[in-house]
Residue, then its C-alpha position, 0 to 999 in steps of 0.5 A: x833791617x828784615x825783609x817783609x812779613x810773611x803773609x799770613x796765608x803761606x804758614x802751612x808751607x813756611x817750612x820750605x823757606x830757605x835755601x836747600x843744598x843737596x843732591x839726586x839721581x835721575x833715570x828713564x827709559x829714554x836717557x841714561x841714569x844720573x848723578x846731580x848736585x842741586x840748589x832748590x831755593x824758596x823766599x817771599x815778598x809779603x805776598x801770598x805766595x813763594x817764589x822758587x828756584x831750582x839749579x842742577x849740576x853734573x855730580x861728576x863734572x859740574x856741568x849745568x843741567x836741569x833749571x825751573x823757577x815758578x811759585x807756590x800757592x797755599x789754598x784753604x783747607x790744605x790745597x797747594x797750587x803751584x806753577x813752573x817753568x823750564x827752559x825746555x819749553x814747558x809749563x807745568x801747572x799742578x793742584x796737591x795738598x800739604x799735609x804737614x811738612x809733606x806735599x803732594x803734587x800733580x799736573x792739572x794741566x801743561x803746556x809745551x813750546x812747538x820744540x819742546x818734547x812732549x810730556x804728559x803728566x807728573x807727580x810730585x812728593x815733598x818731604x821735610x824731615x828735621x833740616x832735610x828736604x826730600x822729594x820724589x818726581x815720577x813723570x809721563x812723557x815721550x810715550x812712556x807710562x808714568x814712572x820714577x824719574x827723580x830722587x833727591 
């Protein structure tokens, strides 16, 4: 037996269904560059928005790194508004578009825990191509300008 219909407002970002499996780098000024093996995952229950999932480990030791979980809400004319959490301590809160298959996010707002470090602004890019997703995280935070942080 199938799961729900999708609803009919998430057909501009349909596309990024599934469960994505592929790897990164990362690098800032405050910590060394990186490797990472990565797990993104987005499903739907009928509602008007995805839910998502993101998992990283050590490319070199398969060590836990980095999580974050949220949701993704198309809105008319090819607004997109999405929210995420991360074990950190932070909530990001972002507005962007979908432009076909690519996706351009930014915070309009975060919020972090007292012992959370502080972050500032991040800049979000998405990109499907055939089978691929492909993405680009460049990120403001602990006193640093905003600059490349991620790849995968």
């Amino acid at each position: 037996m199938g799961g729900p219909d999708l609803h009919p407002d998430l057909e501009p970002i349909a596309f990024l269904l599934g469960t994505w499996l592929g790897h990164g780098s990362g690098e800032y000024p405050t910590i060394k560059p990186f490797r990472y093996r990565e797990q993104v995952r987005f499903t739907h229950n009928g509602k008007p928005f995805l839910s998502y999932t993101q998992r990283t480990w050590s490319f070199d030791d398969g060590r836990p790194l980095h999580s974050e979980s949220g949701y993704w809400r198309p809105r008319p004319e090819g607004g997109l508004e999405v929210v995420l959490s991360h074990p950190t301590g932070v909530v990001e809160v972002y507005t962007g578009t979908v432009r076909g298959a690519a996706l351009d996010i930014e915070t309009a707002r975060i919020a972090t825990t007292p012992s959370a470090k502080p972050v500032e602004k991040l800049k979000r890019t998405f990109l499907i191509t055939g089978d691929m997703l492909t993405y680009d995280v460049r990120m403001a935070a602990v006193g640093e300008p905003l600059q490349h942080h991620l790849a995968a």
